[in-house]
N, C-alpha and C positions, 0 to 999 in steps of 0.2 A: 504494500500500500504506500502509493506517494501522499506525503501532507504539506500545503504551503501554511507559514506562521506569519499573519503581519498585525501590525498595529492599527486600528481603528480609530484612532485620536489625533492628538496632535504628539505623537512619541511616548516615548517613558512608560507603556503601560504594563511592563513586565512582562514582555515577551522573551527575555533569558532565561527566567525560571522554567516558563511553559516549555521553551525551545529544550531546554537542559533535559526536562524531566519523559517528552514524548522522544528523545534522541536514544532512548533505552530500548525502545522498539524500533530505530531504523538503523540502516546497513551506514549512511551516507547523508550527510548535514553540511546544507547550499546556504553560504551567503551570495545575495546575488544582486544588491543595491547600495549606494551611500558608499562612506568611505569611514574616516576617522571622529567622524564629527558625531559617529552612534554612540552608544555606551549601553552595554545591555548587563546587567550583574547578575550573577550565579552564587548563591552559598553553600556552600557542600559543608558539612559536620564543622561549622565554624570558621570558616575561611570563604572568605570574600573573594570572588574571581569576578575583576570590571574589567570586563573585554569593547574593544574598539574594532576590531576589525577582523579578527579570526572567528569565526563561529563559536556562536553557547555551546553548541556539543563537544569542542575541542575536549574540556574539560575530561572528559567519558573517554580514557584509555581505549578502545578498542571502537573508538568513530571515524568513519573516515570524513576528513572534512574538505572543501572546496571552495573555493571563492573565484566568481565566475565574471564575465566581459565586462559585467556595467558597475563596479566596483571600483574605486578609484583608488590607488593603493599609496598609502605612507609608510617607505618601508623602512623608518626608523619605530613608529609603531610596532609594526607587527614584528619586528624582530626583538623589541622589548616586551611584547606578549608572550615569544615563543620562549624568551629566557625566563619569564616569571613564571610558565608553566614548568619547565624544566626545574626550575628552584624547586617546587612542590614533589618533585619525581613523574611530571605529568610532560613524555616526549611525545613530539609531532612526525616521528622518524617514520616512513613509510606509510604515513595515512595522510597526509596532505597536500595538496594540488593547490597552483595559482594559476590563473588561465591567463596566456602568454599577450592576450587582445586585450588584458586591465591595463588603464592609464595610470600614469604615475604622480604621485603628488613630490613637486621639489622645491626647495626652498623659496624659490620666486613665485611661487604659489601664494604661500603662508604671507609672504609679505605685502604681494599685492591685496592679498584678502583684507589685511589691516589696516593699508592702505586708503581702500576702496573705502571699508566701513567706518574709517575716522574721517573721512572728506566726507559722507553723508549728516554727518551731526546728527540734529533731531530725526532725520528722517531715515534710522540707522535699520537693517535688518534685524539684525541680533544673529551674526553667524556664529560661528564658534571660532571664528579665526585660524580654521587647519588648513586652510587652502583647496578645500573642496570646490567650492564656486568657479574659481579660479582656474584651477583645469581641468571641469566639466566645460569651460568655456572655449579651454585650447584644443579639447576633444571636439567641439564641435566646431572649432574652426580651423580643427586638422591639420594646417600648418607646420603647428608650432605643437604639435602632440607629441609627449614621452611614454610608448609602452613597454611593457616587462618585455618583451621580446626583441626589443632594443638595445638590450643588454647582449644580445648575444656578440653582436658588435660591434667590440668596446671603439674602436676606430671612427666607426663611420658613427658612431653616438656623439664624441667630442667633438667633431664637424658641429654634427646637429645642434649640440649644446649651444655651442661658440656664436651661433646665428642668432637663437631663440636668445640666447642673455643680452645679445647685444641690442635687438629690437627691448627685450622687456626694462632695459636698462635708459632708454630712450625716452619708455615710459613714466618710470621711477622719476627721470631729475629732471626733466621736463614739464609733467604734470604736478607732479608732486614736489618736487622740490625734496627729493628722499636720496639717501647714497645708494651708488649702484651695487649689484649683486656681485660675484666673480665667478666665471666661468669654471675656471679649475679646479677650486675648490669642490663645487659642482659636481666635477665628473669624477673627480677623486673619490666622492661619495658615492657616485653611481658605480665606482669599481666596486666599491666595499659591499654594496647592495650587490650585485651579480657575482660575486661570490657568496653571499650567505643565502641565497633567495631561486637563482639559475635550478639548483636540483627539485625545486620542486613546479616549474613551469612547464605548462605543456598545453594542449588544445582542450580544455574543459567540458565542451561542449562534446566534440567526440566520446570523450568518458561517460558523460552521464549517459546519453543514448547508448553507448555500448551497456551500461551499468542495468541501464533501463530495460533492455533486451536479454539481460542475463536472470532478469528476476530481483533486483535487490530494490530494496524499501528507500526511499530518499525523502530526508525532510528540507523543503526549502523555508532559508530563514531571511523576512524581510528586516532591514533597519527604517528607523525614524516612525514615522503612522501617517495612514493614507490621507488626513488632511494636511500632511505637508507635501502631497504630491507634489510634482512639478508641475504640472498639465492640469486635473482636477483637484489640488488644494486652495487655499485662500492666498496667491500671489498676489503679490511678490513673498508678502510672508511663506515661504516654502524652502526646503531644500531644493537643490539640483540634482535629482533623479525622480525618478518614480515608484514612489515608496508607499505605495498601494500594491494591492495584488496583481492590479494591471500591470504591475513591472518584474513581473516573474517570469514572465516569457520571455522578454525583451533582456532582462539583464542575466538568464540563464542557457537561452536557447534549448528552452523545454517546452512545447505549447500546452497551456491551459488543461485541454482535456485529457495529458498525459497523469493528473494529479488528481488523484482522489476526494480530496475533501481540504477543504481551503475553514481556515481557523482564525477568527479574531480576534486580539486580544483588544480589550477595554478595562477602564477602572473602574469602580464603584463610584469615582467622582470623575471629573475634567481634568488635565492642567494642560501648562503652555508655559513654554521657554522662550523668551525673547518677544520680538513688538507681534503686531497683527491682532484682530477683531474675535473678538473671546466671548461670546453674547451670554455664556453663565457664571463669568468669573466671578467670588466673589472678594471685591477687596474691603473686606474688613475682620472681624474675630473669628468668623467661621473658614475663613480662607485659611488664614492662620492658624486654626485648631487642624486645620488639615494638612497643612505644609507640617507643620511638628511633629503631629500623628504619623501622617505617613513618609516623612525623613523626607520631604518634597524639593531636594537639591540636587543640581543635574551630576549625572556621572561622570559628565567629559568636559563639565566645565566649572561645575561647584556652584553654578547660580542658582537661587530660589526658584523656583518654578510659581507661576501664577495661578489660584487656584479655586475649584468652582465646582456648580451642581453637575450632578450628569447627565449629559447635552442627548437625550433619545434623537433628536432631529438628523444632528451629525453622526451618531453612530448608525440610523437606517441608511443615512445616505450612504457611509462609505463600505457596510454588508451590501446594499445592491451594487452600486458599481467593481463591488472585488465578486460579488456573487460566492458570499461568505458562507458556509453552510451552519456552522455553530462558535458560540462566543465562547470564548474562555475572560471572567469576570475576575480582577486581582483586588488587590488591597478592600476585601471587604471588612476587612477587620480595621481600618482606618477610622470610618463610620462610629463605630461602636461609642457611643455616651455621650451622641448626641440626641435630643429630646424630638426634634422634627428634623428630616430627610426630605431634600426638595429632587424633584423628576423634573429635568424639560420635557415636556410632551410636545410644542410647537411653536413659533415664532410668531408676531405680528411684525408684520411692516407694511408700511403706508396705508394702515388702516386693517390690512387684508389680513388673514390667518393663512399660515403656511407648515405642511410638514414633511414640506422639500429643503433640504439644505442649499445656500444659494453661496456657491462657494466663490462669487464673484464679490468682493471685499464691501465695493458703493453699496449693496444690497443686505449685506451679513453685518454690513457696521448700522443699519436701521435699525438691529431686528430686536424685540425687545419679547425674552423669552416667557413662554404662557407655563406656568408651572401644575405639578400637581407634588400636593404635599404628603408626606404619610409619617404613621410615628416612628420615633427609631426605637434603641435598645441599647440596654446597659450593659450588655454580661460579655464578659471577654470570651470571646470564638477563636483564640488563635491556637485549642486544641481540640478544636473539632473535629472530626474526619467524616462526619457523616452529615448531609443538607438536613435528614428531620430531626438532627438534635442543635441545628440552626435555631437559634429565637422566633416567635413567628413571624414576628416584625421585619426580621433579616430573610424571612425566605420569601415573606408575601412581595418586598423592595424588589428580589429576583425573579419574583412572577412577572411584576408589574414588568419591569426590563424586557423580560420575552416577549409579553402583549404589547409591546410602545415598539418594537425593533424585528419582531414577529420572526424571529429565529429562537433557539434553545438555546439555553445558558448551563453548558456541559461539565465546564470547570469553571471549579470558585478556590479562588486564592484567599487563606486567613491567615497567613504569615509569610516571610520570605527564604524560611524552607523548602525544600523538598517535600517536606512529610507533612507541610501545613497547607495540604491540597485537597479540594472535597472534588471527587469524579460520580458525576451523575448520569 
């Protein structure tokens, strides 16, 4: 059985624990979108694993893991993931694959990113500053593109380099008024990368399809949550890829109806990192009681995350467009000792009632959410294992969920264990 895992929010909704714990039942564990700018954490018997770019199943000795075309890779990252795994006794040797068509993130990346996002002032993204934008940009405008298979090489790369720094250097002291890059530097690093990274490159795409044809189970794992699409989230607020389900075919070169059942992850509330139109945030005590509760600080970047009810409107829209089959619900144990729990059930704007999501920003920045309130519950569930020894307050909330979203809520998260998982 293939399964794709992606976020239904705007990120963060603890899709590495889900990814960690269904990677038990598969052969082979795809990242196949985003770059450095994810953070997805795994806890295993007390130890913290915050991964950026290597797959949640890494973790799982005997996974094979892969990261596939639309991935953009930092491979100062990911060679400090494969050392911290290693630190643990947890080796990548013989199960991991980098598809040789991933772009590369290099240093002129990172700087134009910062660049870019300090000359916007007020009007700032909120990237994460890794240089993802940056050479999603140089991918598409092919150019000035660095992929892993450009390593092979090393000669006709330092050409390449020598061109690209010189243009992107042009841009730096000229626009910016910023000191140039250095080319050698550069490639001295791109040797150091093609020796540590070269053994494990190869055509990813051929693999899976052969993988696929041999019988093995594959879980594809998205980064970021489909309302930061590129294409259908609230742009510009979005990352640069497509980080909805619709980009599992596109960033893995597996089509759609190769894959079994397609899995959403959502929180029991909202949040959102960085600017863009949040229509159930709330900023005041209850925001608060939820950022605290739920440890609500990003993983790749340490910012507070902004925080809110949970948005039914935005979660139906991004189940139909990924054509979700079942949710898996996280931090319900966040919730717990509050007195009332608010639902969005639907938006107004301009008078009208809507419970279509309108991910076009002039529209979503109208919308003023129609709520439905229900009571909560006091009693700590983060040792529950079973939904009817849930409160009933906590299970009727997940009723409600399936009738606003009209899909099944399969997994409930009450802790950020492994073991602190209710499967229905």
């Amino acid at each position: 059985m293939n399964s794709c895992i992606v976020g239904l929010q705007w990120g963060d909704e603890g899709k590495g624990k889900v990814i960690d714990i269904l990677a038990e039942k598969s052969d082979i564990v795809v990242r196949y979108n985003g770059g450095a700018n994810a953070g997805h954490t795994v806890v295993i018997a007390g130890d913290k694993f915050a991964l950026h770019l290597l797959p949640s199943g890494s973790v799982r000795p005997n996974i094979f893991c892969v990261i596939t075309n639309a991935v953009v890779i930092d491979a100062d990252c990911i060679l400090q993931e494969i050392d911290a795994l290693a630190q643990k006794g947890i080796t990548l040797k013989n199960r991991f694959l980098i598809s040789e068509n991933a772009h590369v993130v290099l240093d002129y990346h990172k700087k134009e990113d910062q660049l870019r996002e300090d000359s916007l002032g007020k009007n700032k993204i909120g990237t994460t500053i890794r240089g993802i934008g940056p050479c999603y940009a140089d991918k598409a405008g092919r150019s000035h593109a660095i992929r892993m298979a450009d390593f092979r090489n090393l000669e006709q790369l330092k050409d390449k380099l020598q061109a690209i720094v010189e243009y992107k250097n042009k841009v730096f002291t000229a626009l910016y008024n910023a000191e140039p890059v250095n080319a050698d530097e550069i490639f001295e690093k791109c040797k150091f990368y093609a020796d540590k990274l070269l053994p494990f490159v190869t055509d990813t795409t051929e693999f899976l399809h052969k993988s696929i044809a041999a019988g093995k189970s594959i879980l594809f794992e998205g980064a970021q949550g489909s309302l930061l699409d590129l294409d259908h989230g609230t742009f510009p607020y979005v990352t640069s890829s497509n980080s909805s389900a619709l980009g599992m075919s596109v960033g893995s070169g597996v089509p759609a109806k190769m894959v079994d059942k397609f899995i959403g992850i959502a929180k029991a509330y909202t949040t959102r990192v960085g600017a863009g139109p949040f229509p159930t945030e709330q900023e005041n005590e209850i925001g608060q009681y939820i950022r605290d509760k739920g440890h609500e600080y990003g993983t790749t970047t340490g910012r507070p995350r902004r925080c809110g009810w949970f948005d039914a409107v935005a979660v139906s829209y991004t189940v139909t467009i990924g054509a979700i089959d079942a949710i898996a619900l996280m931090h319900l144990d966040t919730l717990a000792g509050l007195k009332e729990i608010k639902l969005c059930r639907a938006y107004k704007i301009d008078g009208k009632e809507t419970t279509f999501f309108p991910a076009n920003i002039d529209r979503l920045s109208k919308a003023t959410p129609i709520y439905e309130t229900v009571p909560g519950w006091d009693k700590d569930i983060t040792e529950v294992n079973d939904f009817y020894d849930l409160p009933a307050n906590a299970q009727n909330f997940i009723c409600l969920i399936e009738e606003m979203v009209k899909i099944p809520v399969t997994i409930i998260g009450v802790g950020p264990k492994r073991t602190q998982t209710i499967f229905r």
